[in-house]
N, C-alpha and C positions, 0 to 999 in steps of 0.2 A: 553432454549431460548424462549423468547417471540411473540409468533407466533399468530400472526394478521390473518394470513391468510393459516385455519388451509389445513395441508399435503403439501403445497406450500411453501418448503424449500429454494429456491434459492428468491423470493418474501419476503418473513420472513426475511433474511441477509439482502437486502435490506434495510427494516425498520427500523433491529436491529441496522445495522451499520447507519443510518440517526440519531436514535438518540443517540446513542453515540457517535457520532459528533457533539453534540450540536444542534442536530435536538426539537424540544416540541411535545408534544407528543399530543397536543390538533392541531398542525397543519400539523402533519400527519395522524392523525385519518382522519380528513376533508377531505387529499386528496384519504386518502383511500376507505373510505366508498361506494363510488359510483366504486368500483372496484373490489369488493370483487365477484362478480358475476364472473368478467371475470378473476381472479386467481385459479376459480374452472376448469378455461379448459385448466390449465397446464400453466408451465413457460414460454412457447416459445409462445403459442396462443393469449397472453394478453399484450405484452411487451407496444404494440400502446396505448393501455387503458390506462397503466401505466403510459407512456412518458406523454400523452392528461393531465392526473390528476396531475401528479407531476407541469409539465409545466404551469398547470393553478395556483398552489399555490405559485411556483417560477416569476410567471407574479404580483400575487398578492403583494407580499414580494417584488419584486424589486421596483413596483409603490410607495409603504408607504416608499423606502428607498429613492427613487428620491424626493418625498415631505420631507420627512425631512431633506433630505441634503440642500431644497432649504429654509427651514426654519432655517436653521444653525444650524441643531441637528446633527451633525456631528457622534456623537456614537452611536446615533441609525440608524441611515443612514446604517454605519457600521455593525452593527448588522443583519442586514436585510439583509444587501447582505453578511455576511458570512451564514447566512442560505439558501439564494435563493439560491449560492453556491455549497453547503450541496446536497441540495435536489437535482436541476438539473444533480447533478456528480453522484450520484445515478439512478437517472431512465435515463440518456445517457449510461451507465454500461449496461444494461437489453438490449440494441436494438442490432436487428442483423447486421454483417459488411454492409449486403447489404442494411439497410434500408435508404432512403435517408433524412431522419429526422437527422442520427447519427451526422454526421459532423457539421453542423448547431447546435446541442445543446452543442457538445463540444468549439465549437469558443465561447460561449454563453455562457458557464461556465469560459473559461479564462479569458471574460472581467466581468464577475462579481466577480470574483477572483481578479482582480486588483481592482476592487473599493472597495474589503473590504481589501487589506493590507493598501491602501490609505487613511483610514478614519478608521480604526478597530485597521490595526497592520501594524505600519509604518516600524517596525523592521524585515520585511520579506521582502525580492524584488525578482524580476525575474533576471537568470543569465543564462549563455550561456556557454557550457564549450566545449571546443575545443575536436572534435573528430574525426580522419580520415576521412579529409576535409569539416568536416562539424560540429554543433554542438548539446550537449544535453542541452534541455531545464531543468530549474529547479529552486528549491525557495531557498532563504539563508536564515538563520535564526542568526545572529551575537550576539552572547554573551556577547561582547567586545573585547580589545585587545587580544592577544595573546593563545587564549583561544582554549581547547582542541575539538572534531568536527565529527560529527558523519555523515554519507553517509548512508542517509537513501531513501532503494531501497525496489519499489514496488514486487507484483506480476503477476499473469498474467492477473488480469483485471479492478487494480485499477491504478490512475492516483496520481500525483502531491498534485491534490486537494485533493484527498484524503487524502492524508498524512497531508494537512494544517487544513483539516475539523478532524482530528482525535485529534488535539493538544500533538501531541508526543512533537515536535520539542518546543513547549513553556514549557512542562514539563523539559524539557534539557535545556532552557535556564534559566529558576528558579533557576540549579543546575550548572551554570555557563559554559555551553556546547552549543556550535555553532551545527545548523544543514541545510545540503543540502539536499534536497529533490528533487529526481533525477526522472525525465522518461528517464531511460535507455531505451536500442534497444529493443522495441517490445510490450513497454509499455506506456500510455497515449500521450501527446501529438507528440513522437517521431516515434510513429508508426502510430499514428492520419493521422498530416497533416507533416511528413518526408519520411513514409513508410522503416522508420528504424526495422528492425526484428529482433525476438531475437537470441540469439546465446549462444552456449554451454560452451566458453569460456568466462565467465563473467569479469573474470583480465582484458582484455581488454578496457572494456569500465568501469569498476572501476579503472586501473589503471590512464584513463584520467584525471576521478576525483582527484583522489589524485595528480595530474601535478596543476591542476590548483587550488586547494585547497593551493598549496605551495607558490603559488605566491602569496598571500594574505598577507597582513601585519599583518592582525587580529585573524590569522588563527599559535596555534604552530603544527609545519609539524610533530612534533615527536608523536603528539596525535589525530592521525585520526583514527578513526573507523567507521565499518561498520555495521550496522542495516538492515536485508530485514524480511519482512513478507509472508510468502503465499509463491508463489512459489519464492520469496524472501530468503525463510529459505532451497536453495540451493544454488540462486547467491551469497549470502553472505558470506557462508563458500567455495565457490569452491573462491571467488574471496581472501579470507584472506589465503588461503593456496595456492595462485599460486603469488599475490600482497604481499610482504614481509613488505612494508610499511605500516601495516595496523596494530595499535597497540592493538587492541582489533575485536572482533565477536560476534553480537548476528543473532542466527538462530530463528523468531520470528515467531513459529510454524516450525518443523523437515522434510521439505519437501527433506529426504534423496533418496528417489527411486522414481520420480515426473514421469519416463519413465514407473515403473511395476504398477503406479496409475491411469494412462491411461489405462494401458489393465483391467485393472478392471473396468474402467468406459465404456469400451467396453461390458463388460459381467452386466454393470449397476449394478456395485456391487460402494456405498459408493454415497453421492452427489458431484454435479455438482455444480461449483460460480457461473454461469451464463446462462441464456437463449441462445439457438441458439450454443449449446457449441463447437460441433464441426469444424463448420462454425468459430468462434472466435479462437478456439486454430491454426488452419490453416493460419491464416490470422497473428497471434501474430508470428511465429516461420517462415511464408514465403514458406510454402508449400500447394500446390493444389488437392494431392490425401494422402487421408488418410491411406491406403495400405501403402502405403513408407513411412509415416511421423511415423505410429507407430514402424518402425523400429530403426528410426531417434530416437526417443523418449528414445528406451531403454538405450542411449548414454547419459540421463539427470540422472547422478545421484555419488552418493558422495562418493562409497566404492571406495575405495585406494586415497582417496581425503581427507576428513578431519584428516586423519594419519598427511598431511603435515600443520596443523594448527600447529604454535608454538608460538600461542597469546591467554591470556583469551580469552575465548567461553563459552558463556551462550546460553541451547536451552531451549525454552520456549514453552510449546505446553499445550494445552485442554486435560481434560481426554477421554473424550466425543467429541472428534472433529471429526466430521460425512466426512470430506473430507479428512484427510492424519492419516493413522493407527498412536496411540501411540507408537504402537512399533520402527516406523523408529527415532522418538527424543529416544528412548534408542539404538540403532544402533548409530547414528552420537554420542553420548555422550561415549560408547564403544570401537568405532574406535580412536577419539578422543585423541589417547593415548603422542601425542608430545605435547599436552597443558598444559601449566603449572599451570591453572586455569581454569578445567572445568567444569561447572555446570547443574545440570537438573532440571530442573524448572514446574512441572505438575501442572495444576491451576484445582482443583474438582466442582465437581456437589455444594459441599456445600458453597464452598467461591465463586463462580460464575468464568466466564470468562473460562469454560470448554469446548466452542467448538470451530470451527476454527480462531483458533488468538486470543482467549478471546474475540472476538465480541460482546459477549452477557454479556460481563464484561470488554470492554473497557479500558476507565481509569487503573482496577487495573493490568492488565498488562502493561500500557505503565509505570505506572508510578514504578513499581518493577524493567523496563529494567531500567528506566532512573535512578534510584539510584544504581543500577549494575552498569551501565556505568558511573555515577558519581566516585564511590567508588572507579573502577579500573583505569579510568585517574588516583584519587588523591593519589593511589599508586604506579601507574607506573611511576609518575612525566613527565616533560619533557627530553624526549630518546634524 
């Protein structure tokens, strides 16, 4: 992986995933440089530095997008706020729940988030899907008519935007495949400004999704599947083996035992996504003492769960992925055994995208799941 800011792993993801999100690599340099000082005093000590630098290059990027939208440059306009975008979802990621900057650069990121599908990519909107009384915010990405449709679900500390700054969901729409881009309970804007938490029964708030997916004219009911990355690649297969409506699985990275990865992270064995880490997972799951939560934790995981998958399953995971051991993608792909279509996917040190989620090789995993997921709609046809 590409390490800017050398021994400063969770700072590094950062970067890595800015620019393989369409980040350049000449305007993160610039915001970095004046930072690199304060990524030598640890990930948690420098987050404020980071927010200050990012924030000034995303201040930058959004002024040249406001002049040129007022010039009628409409695609560069565009442009510029899906990077100011980009960048701001990134170093809001890095701060901790308590800091009072956090909130402020997330509202900040969704309105620059609307003016780039508005000018950038007309074919993504904001939707609202009905959820025990309340609902989950999320992006749609429409393929066209009756077109088969992927529930593409985070982890535990990326957002929405994320997912729109990574271009999965436009690689699926190349290949004729609609995508929802969910903050489910615990995740971006739903645990933001909802204070929705996450929960161990993911069918639940997937199976919403798929309610409201149905009613879509645009949308065929019989070809919905589910995509999660990160701690994603447990919601997604506990949610296709408890949600029977779900014709297809990818576990994007094997977040099989997400409960024995926390006790490890206790004994500071493996990295951390984020600054501030414990502080952030308490806050994501809705507990206050960490005593109780890791007991709680050892409840997050997929043995006697992915037996009940009985839909393709593709897991896709890093050889070298420094946050969830290889071995749990050979466990879920083992267990595995009611799928009629199961795949193990290990991406190496030599083709790249070998650590957590392919991050450091991007694209070439989004775009192996998306012709997976193409391949298997156009053989399972409409159920």
């Amino acid at each position: 992986m590409f390490e800017y800011f050398p021994g400063n792993y969770v700072w590094n993801l950062g970067v890595v995933a800015a620019l393989n999100s369409g980040g350049l690599i000449d305007e993160i340099d610039r915001a970095c440089r004046p930072i690199r000082d304060a990524a030598a005093r640890g990930s948690d000590a420098g987050t404020p530095d980071f927010l200050r630098a990012w924030t000034a290059l995303t201040d930058q990027l959004a002024g040249q997008a406001e002049e040129a939208e007022k010039a009628g440059h409409s695609r560069t306009a565009g442009e510029l706020y899906f990077r100011a975008t980009n960048y701001l979802c990134q170093a809001e990621r890095m701060l901790a729940r308590s800091d009072p900057n956090r909130l402020p650069a997330y509202r900040r990121v969704l309105d620059l988030a609307r003016k780039s599908f508005a000018l950038r990519d007309p074919g993504v909107s904001r939707v609202a899907i009905p959820y025990e009384g309340t609902t989950l915010p999320a992006y749609f990405s429409s393929a066209g008519p009756s077109a088969p449709v992927v529930v593409l679900v985070n982890g535990l500390d990326s957002t929405k935007e994320h997912m729109y700054g990574s271009g999965h969901w436009r690689e699926l729409a190349a290949r004729g495949v609609s995508c929802l881009m969910l903050d489910q309970p615990g995740t971006g804007e739903a645990l933001r400004l909802q204070g929705l938490t996450a929960r161990i029964d993911a069918e639940a708030w997937a199976g919403a999704a798929v309610d409201w997916l149905g009613t879509r004219s645009d949308v065929d009911p019989g070809r919905i599947g589910i995509v999660g990355w990160s701690l994603g690649g447990y919601y997604a297969p506990r949610a296709a083996a408890f949600e029977k409506r779900f014709a297809l699985c990818v576990a994007w990275g094997a977040n099989h035992d997400w409960g024995a990865v926390q006790r490890r992270r206790l004994e500071r064995e493996g990295e951390r996504p984020v600054p501030h880490y414990w502080e952030h997972v308490l806050w994501v799951w809705g507990h206050d003492d960490l005593d109780t939560f890791i007991e709680f934790a050892d409840g997050v995981h997929l043995d006697g769960v992915v037996e009940k998958i009985t839909v393709p399953f593709l897991i896709a995971h890093g050889e070298h992925d420094r946050q969830i051991p290889l071995e749990y993608a050979h466990r879920s792909y083992e267990q595995a055994v009611n799928s009629p279509r199961r795949e193990l996917r290990v991406f190496t040190a030599e083709e790249g995208a070998t650590e957590h989620i392919g991050l450091d090789h991007l694209p070439h995993v989004s775009t192996y799941i998306a012709d997976w997921v193409a391949d298997t709609f156009a053989a399972t046809g409409s159920r």
